[in-house]
C-alpha positions in Angstrom: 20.9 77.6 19.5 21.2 81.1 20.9 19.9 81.9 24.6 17.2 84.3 22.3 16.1 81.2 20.5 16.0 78.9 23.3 13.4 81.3 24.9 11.2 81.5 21.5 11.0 77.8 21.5 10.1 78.1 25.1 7.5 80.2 25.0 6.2 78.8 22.1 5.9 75.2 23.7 4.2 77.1 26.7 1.9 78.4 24.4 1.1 75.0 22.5 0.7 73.5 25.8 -1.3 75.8 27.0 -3.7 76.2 24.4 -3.9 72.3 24.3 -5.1 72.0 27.6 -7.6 75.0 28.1 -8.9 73.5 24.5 -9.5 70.2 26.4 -11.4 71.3 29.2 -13.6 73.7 26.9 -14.6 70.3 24.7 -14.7 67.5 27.8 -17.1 69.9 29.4 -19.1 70.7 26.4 -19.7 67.4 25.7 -19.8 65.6 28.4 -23.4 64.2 27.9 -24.1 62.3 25.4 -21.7 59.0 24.1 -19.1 58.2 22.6 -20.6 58.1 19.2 -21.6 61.9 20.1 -18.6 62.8 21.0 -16.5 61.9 18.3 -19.0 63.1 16.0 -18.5 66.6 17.6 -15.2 66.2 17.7 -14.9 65.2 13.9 -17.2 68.0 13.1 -15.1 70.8 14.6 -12.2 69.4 13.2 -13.1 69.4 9.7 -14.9 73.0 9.8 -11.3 74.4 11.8 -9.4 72.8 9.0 -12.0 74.4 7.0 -11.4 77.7 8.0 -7.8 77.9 7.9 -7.8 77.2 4.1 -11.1 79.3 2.6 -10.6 82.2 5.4 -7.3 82.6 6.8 -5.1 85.3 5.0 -1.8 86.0 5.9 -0.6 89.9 5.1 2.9 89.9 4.1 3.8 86.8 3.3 4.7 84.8 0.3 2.4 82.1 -1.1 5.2 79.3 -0.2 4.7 80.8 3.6 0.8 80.9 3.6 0.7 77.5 2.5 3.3 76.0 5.0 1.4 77.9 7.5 -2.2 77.0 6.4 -0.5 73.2 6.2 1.0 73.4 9.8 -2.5 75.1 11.0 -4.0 72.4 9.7 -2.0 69.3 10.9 -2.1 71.2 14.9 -5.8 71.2 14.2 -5.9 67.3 13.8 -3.4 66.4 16.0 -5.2 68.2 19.2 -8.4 67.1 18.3 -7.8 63.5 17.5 -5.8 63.6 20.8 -9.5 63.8 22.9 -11.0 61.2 24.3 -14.7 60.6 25.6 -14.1 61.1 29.2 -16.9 59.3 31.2 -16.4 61.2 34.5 
């Protein structure tokens, strides 16, 4: 890999990480009352409508359909992995 590269992948990893953790705050803090039960169900809920989203509303100008599906696909599987990597947090 290229010094150039090395940095893209960085940045994008910052990014991921980033994203992933200001996402987790927002949704431990918004559902913090409730149960576990609840907060699953929340959980499940935005999950499903994100994923959703992606594939009735996201269009992708300039791209091939090969790309907008790969991207839609990888959108998609972020989606669930983040979400399903919450956990009702009691404190």
């Amino acid at each position: 890999m290229t010094e150039q590269s090395n940095e893209l992948q960085a940045i994008n990893t910052a990014w991921q990480i980033a994203i992933q953790e200001i996402l987790r705050m927002v949704v431990r803090d918004m559902y913090k009352t409730g149960d576990e039960a609840v907060f699953k169900s929340h959980i499940k809920r935005i999950e499903e409508t994100a994923v959703d989203s992606i594939y009735s509303g996201l269009m992708l100008r300039g791209t091939n359909e090969w790309t907008e599906v790969l991207v839609k696909e990888k959108a998609s599987n972020f989606v669930t992995t983040l979400l399903t990597s919450f956990t009702f947090d009691r404190a």
